[in-house]
N, C-alpha and C positions, 0 to 999 in steps of 0.2 A: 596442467589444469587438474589435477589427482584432487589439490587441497580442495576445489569446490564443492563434488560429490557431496563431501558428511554435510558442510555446512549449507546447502540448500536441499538437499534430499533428506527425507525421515520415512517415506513413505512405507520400509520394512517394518515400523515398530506399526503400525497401524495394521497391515497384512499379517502379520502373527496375530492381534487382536480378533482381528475379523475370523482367522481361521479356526481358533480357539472357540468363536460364537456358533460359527456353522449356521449363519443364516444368511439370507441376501434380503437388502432391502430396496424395493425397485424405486426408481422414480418414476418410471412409465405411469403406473398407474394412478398415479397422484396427476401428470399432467393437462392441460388441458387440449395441449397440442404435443403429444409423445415422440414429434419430428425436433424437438429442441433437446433430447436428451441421446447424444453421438458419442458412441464408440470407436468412434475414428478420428483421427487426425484430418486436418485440414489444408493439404498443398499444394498451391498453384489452381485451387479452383476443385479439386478434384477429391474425396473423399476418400482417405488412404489406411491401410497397413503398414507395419514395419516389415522391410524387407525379410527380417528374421522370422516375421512372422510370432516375434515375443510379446507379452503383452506387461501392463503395469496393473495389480487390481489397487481400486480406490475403496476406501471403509467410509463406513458413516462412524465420525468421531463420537456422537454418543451414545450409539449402540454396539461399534464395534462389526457389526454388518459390513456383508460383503455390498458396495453396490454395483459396481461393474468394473470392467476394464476398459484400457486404451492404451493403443499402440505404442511399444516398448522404442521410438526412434533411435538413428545414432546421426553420426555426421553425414553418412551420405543422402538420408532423407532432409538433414537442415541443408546441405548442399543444394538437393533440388529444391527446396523451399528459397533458398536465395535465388538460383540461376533463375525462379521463375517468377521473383521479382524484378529481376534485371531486366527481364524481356518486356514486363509490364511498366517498367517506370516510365521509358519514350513516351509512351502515351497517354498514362496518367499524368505527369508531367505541362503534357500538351493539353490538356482538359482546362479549359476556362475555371477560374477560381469558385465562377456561382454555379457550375457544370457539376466540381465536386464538391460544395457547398448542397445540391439538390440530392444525390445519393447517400452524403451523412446525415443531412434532416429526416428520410427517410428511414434512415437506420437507426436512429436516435426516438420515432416516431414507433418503427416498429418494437423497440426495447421498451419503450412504456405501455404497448398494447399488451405484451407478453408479460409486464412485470408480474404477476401472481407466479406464473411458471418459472422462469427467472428465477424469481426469491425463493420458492421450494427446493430446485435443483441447488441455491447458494446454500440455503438453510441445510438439507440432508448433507453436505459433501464438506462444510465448514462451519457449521455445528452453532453459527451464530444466530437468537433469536428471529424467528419471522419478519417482526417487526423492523428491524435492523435490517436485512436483508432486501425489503422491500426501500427501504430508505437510499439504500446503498446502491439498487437499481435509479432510480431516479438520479442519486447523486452522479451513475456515473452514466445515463443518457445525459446530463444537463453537459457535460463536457462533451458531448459528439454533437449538441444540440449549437452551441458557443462555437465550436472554433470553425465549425459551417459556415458560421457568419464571419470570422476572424482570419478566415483564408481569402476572402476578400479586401483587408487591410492592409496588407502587408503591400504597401503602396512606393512607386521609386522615391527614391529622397535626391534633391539637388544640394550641392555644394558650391560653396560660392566659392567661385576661381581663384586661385593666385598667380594663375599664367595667364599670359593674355591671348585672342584668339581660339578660346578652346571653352568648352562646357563638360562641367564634372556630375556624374551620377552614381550614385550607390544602387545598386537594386540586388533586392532577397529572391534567390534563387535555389531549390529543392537540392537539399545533402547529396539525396543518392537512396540506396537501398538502407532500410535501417532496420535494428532488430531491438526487441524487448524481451528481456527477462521480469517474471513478475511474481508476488509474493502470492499466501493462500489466505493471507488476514485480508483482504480486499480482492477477491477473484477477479468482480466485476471493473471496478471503479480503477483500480490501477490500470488497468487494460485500456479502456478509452482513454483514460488520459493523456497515456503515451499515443498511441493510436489515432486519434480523431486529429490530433496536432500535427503527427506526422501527414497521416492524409492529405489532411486540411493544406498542410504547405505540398504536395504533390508527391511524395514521398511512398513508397510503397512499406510496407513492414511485416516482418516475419517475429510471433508470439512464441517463446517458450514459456508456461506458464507452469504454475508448481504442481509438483508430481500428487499432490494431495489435495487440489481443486482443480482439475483440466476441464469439468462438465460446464463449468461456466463461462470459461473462454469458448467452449467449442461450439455451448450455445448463440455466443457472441455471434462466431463465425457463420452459423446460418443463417442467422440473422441480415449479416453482413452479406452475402450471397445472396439475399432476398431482394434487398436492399439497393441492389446493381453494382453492388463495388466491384471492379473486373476481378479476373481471375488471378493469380498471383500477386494482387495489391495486397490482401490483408490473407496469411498463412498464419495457423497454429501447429506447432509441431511440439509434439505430446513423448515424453521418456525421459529416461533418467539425465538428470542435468549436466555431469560430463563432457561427453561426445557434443551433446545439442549446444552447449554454450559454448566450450570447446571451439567447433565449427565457428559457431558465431563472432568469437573475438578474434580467429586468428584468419578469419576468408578477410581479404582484401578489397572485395565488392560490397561486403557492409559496412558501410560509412559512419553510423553513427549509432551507438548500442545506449540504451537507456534501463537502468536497473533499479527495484528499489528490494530492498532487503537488508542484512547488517552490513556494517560498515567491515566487519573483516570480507565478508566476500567481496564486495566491493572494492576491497584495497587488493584483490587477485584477480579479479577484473581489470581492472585500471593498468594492473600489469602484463595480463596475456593481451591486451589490447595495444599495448607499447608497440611492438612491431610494428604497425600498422597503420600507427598512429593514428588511431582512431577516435571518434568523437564522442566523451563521455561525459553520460547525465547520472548521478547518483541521486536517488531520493534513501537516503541510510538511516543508520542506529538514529534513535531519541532514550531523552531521560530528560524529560521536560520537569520543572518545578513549578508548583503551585503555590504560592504565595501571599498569605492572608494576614490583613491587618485588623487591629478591631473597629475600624469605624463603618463596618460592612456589616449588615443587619444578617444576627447566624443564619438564620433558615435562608437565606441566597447563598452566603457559603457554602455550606455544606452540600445544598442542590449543585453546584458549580463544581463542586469536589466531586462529587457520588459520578456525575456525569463525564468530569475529565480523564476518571481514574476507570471506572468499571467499565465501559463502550465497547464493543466486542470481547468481553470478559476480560478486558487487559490486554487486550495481546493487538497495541495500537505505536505505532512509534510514535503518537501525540501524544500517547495515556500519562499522567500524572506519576511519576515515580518519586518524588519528593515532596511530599507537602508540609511547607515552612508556615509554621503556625504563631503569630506572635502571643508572647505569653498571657496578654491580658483578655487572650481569650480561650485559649488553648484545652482549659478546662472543658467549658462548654461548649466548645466546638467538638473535643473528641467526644462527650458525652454523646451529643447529638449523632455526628458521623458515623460511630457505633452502631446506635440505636437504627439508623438510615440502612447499616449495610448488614448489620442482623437480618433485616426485614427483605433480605432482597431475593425473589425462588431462582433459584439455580436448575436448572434441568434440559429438558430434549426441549431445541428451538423449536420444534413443532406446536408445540403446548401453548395457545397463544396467552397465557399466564406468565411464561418464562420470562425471564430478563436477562441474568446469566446462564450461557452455554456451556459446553466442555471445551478444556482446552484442545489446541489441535491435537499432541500426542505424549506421549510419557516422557521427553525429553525435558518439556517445558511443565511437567509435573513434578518433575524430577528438581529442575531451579527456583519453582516456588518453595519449595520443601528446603532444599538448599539456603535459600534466603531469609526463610523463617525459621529455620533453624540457630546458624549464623548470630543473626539478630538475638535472640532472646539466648543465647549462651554469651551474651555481651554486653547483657542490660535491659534489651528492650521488652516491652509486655504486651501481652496478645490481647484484644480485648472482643475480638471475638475471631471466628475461625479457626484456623491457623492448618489446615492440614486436606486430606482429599475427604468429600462429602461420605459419611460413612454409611448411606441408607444407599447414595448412587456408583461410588463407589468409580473404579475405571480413569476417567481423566476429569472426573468433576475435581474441581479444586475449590473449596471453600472461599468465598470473599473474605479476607481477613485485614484486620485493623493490627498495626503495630507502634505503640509507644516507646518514647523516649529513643530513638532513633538517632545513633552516634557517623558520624566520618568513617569511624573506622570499620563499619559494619558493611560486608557486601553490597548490601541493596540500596547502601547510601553509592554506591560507586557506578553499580552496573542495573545495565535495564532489563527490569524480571521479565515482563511482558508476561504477565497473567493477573489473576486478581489480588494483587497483597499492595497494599496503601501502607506506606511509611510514615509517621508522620515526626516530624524535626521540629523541637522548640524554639524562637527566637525573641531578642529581647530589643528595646529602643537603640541599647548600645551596637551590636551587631551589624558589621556591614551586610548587608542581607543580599544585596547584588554579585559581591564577590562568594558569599556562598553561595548561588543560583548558580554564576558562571565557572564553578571550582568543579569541570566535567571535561572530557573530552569532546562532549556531544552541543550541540547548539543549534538545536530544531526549532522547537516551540518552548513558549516559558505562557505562564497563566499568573495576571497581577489584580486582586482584590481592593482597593482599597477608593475609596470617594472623595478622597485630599487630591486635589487636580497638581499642586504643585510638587508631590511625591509621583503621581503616575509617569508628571515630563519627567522627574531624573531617571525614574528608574528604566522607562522605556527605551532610554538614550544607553542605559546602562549594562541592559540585560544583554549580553552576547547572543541573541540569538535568530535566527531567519524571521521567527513568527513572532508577536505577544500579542495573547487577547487579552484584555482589560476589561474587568466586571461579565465577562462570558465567555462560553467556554468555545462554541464555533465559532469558527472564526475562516472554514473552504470554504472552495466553491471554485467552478469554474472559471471566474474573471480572476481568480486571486492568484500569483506565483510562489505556488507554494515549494519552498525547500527552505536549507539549513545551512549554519555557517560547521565551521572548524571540520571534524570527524561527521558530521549528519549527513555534507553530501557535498556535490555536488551542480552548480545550473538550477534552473527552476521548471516547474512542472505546472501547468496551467496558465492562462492571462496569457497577454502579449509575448510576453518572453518564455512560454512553454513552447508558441507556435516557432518561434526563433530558433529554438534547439536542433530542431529539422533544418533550418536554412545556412545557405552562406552567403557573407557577401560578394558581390562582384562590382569592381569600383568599374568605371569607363569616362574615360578621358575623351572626349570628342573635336577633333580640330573644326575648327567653328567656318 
């Protein structure tokens, strides 16, 4: 498990920053309730240290601020986080479906009581505007709010016999203990998704969540304790991702691991889990394409782009990394899209002005820069941005527009995940479906255009899990969202999220 460390931990380049700042910036004080902002880990019920007694500190991405720590774990604290869901599954298990259907409504109920606090502790600790943050609350109580009710569905199915004397049933019965790894671009929202599903089918589940957002999981988890969820159902255990995943893929008690992040961790996942054979869900890489024809009135365009591309500053595996411009409007489209992302404030999500945040940390400053580099040593033209904000300076990265956008150019291939829009010309002649699906990734694809007998081919055509058509949302908690090819794995939300957690068990009954 070595390889996973670099690629899901960063939280060193953030700690040099903060130390260089020499300041601390609290959350306490901003909250309304200072009991939602935990310096501990959360296992078996019980509010913990690392046995080492080590700690992780957390920065504020656009100040650079210290804001606090949380306990440095390894495997034997994700060990007691499993053993003391194992002990809680019996019972959870045994818990009538509208039984744990009343404790997730509750916790789903108290997440939107708290969202102002919620969204400050998301906004300081991942750097994405207020506004956004509070949205992201909402989005991810509506998933604990859903499968409350959808853990009451999951109803026996009969089969019609083909032997005689006998009656056949299927019935969805609880995995087991399961675990969740979870990214820092959705602290809140990825967390219930997995989570409320697992519940919801009886399922207990243990959180590692990323070493650069843990305050908004751990707020989760009080929440969650408030809530009545037993002890050992829902653990968050907080440190560096090694040991703690580590543990998780290779313990034999946790049945089903659910992760979303890149697709290369994911494919070292998928294999420390082999032994095991364990049950995996990937929500992975995107490099979704944007797709615009001219019979689309520009000012929805361009709203539709601004919005698919720039949403947590980029750093979305739905965000727009290709936008296929056909030429008879391409002029005026980048004209406008320009003009649109010129005008966009960049700064501290506190600012209820702000729209764009900082990125999370100088890795992924370091690939925009890469990519717009890349690009315009290739052909392509900036037509605005193109580098880090020189007044903010740190991990602000400019919203940047780039023209003329070839195959052969990195960021036609790979997904930046920050704010730089590519944009790719295309013309009547052009298969435009085989260049959308000319990717390893097959998330989400985004299609413009108001010819209803173009929308059916290409819908059919796009390789991809998702396509919104003339908008650009397109979640939500009833909808299963994932990806085909290299995106992922299984699906996350709707009917088939809650399934993730289940197995079937057939029963043959002599009549």
């Amino acid at each position: 498990m070595a390889l996973i460390s670099g690629a899901l931990d960063t939280r060193g380049e953030r700690t040099l920053l903060a130390r260089s700042f020499h300041t601390t910036d609290s959350i306490m004080t901003r909250l309304a309730d200072p009991r939602l902002f935990r310096e501990r880990a959360h296992v078996g019920g019980k509010w913990c240290s690392a046995r080492s007694g080590a700690v992780v500190e957390v920065t504020n991405p656009a100040t650079g601020a210290l804001i606090g720590t949380v306990p440095d774990m390894g495997a034997a604290e994700t060990r007691d986080a499993v053993a003391a869901a194992v002990s809680a599954f019996p019972a959870w298990r045994a818990t009538l479906p509208r039984e744990r259907g009343r404790v997730l409504r509750r916790w789903a109920e108290l997440m939107l009581e708290h969202r102002e606090d919620l969204a400050i502790v998301m906004t300081i600790e991942q750097g994405k505007p207020l506004a956004e943050s509070r949205g992201e609350i909402d989005y991810a109580a509506s998933f604990v709010e859903w499968f409350a009710e959808e853990g009451q569905r999951a109803n026996v199915e009969g089969v019609t016999p083909h032997l005689a004397d006998c009656a056949m049933v299927l019935r969805r019965e609880p995995v087991g203990v399961t675990a969740a790894v979870t990214p820092w671009n959705f602290p809140s929202a990825m967390i219930t998704r997995k989570a409320a599903a697992a519940l919801a089918a009886g399922c207990p589940m243990v959180v590692r969540p990323a070493s650069e957002t843990p305050y908004s999981a751990l707020a989760l988890a009080e929440l969650a304790e408030r809530a009545g969820v037993p002890a050992g159902v829902f653990s968050v255990v907080t440190g560096a991702p090694e040991p703690i995943v580590g543990e998780l893929c290779a313990n034999p008690t946790v049945r089903a691991l659910s992760f979303t992040g890149s697709t290369a961790v994911g494919k070292r996942l998928l294999a420390a889990g082999a032994a095991t054979v364990k049950r995996m869900s990937m929500e992975l890489g995107g490099h979704a394409p944007f797709i615009l024809f001219p019979d689309v009135e520009l000012e929805k365009a361009v709203a539709g782009a601004m919005a698919a591309k720039f949403a947590t500053t980029g750093q979305d595996c739905l965000a727009a990394n290709r936008i296929y411009v056909h030429r008879g409007i391409h002029d005026r489209f980048v004209t406008a899209f320009t003009r649109a992302t010129a005008a966009l404030k960049i700064g501290d999500g506190l600012d209820p002005a702000v729209e764009l945040g900082p990125l999370m940390h100088a890795r992924a400053v370091d690939k925009c820069r890469e990519h717009v580099e890349d690009a315009v040593s290739k052909g392509a033209r900036v037509t605005t941005g193109g580098g880090v904000d020189p007044a903010l300076g740190g991990l602000f990265f400019q919203p940047t527009v780039l023209t003329g956008v070839t195959p052969d150019m990195l960021i036609y291939r790979e997904e930046t995940f920050g704010p730089v829009a590519p944009i790719v010309a295309f013309d009547d002649g052009d298969d435009i479906a085989a260049l959308a699906n000319d990717s390893e990734y097959g998330l989400a694809a985004y299609l413009f255009t108001n010819d209803h007998g173009r929308v059916q081919r290409l819908t059919r055509a796009l390789d991809y899990g998702m396509v919104a058509v003339n908008r650009v949302k397109l979640t939500g908690a009833p909808v299963p969202f994932g990806g085909v090819k290299q995106s992922g794995l299984g699906r996350e939300g709707g009917r088939l999220g809650l399934e993730e957690f289940t197995e079937v068990k057939y029963l043959c009954l002599n009549a």
